[in-house]
N, C-alpha and C positions, 0 to 999 in steps of 0.2 A: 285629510290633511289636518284636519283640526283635533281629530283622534291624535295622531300624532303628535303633533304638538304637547297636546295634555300628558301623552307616557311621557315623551321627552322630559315637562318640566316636573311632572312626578318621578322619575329617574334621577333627575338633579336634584330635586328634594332630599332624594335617601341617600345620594353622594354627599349631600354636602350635609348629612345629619352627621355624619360618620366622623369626619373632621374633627380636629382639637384645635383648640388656640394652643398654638408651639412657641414658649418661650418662658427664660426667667427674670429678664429685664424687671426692673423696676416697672415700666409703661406698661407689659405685658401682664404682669400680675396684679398689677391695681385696676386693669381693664377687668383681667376673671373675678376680682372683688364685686366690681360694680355689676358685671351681668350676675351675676348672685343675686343682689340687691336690689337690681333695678327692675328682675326677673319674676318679681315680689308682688312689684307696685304695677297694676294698671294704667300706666301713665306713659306718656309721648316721651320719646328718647331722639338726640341729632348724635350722627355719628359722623366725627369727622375725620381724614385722614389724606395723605396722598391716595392717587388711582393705585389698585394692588396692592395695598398694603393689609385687607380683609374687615372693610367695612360691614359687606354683604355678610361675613361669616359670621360677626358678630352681632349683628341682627337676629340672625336663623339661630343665637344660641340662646339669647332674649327669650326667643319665641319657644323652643326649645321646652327650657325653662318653667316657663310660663302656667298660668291656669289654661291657656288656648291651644294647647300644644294638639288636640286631639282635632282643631281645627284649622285650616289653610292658613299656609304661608304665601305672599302675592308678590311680586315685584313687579313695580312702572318702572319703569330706566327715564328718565327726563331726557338724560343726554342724546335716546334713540329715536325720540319721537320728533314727528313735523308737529311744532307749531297748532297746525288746524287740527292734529287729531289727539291733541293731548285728552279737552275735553272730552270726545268720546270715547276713549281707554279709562277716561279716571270714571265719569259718571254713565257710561252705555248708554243705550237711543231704546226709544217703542219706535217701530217701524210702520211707516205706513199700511206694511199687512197683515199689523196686529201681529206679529213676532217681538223678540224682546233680544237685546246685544248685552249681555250683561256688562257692567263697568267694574274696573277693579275693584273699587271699593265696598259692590256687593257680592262677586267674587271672595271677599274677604271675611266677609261674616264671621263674627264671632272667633273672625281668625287676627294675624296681622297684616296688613300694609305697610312693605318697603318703598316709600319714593328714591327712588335712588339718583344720587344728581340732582338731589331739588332746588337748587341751585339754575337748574333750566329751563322752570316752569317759568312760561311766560306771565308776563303780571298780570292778566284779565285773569286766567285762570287763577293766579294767588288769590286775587277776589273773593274768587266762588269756594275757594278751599277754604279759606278764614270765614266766610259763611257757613260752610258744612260745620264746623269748629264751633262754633258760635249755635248756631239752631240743632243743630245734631240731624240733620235732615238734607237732605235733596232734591231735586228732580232730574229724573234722564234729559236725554235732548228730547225736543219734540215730545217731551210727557207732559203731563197734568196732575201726579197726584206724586205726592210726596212720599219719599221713599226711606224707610229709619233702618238704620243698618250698628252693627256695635263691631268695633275696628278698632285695631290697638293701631297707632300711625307711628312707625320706625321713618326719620327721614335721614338721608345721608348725604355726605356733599366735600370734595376736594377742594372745595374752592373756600377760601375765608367768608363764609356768611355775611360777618359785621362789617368787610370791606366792601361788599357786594351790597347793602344799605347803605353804605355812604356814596355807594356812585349811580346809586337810584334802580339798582338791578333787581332786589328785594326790598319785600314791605316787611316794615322792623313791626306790624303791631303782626305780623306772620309768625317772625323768627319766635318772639317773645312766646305766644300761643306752642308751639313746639319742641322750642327746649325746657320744655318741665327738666331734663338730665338729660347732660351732653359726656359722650365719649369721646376720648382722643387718641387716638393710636399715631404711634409716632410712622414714621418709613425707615425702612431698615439698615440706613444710616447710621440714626439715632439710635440705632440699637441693634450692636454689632454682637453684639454674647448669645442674643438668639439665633445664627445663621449657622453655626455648628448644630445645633437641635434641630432646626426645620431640615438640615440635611440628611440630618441622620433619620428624620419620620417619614423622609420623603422618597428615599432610598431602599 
């Protein structure tokens, strides 16, 4: 099962390499600017937009891009996980039978990490994130020894950020750590000149 798994998200990998950001909108073209640019800099990126509108794509074009590219791309979904297992998908456990559950974040190695929806992490774990941030380090559950890992952190999120600190749902000294460069993709409302092109690549 977990063989599977792994083709499965290796199979998405090379579907979703394959992709182009479709579009000549103003918002469209200033977005391929910046993945150019920001593709560059080893640095945290927030990507925000409605749900569907290709946050996750232009994460994986970052990475893409990237010095990393020859190394994993991860995605946490915040919005899918309980609560209790957030922490053990971001930072994995040593098992009581001396086994090891790896956590996304070393999963990620020298690749990148998409939180996607981060917006959902509940606030003990923003905590421990903004400490990862801060020390460059961790420990699993149930571990003892500190674990250094190098992870570019893509986070993404449909929800207004800056509304979500003023109603106490995120820690603003998080956001700030984070948005070193933010993208904005609009939804394709705002940008109706693109939907003849996505139809015609999609067709």
């Amino acid at each position: 099962n977990l063989n599977l798994k792994n083709q499965n998200k290796e199979y998405e990998n090379k579907l979703f390499s394959s992709y182009e950001l479709i579009g000549d909108s103003k918002n469209i073209v200033s977005i391929k600017d910046q993945i150019e640019k920001i593709s560059l800099i080893d640095s945290r990126v927030i990507i925000t937009g409605p749900s569907g509108s290709g946050k996750e794509l232009i994460a994986r074009k970052i990475h893409k891009k990237s010095k990393r590219n020859s190394n994993k791309f991860v995605i946490l979904n915040g919005a899918l996980l309980d609560a209790n297992k957030y922490e053990l998908e971001l930072f994995g456990e040593d098992k009581i039978n001396g086994s090891i559950s790896y956590g996304a974040l070393e999963k990620a190695n020298k690749g990148t990490l998409l939180i996607d929806q981060v917006s959902e992490i509940p606030l003990a774990i923003q905590s421990k994130i903004l400490r990862v941030l801060t020390d460059q380090k961790f420990k699993r559950l149930n571990g003892n020894n500190d674990i250094n890992v190098d992870v570019r952190l893509i986070c993404s999120s449909s929800k207004d950020l800056k509304e979500e600190i003023n109603i106490g749902n995120f820690r603003e000294d998080l956001y700030h750590r984070l948005n070193v460069f933010e993208i904005n993709i609009k939804s394709l409302n705002e940008r109706i000149s693109d939907i003849p092109l996505l139809v015609k690549y999609f067709s």
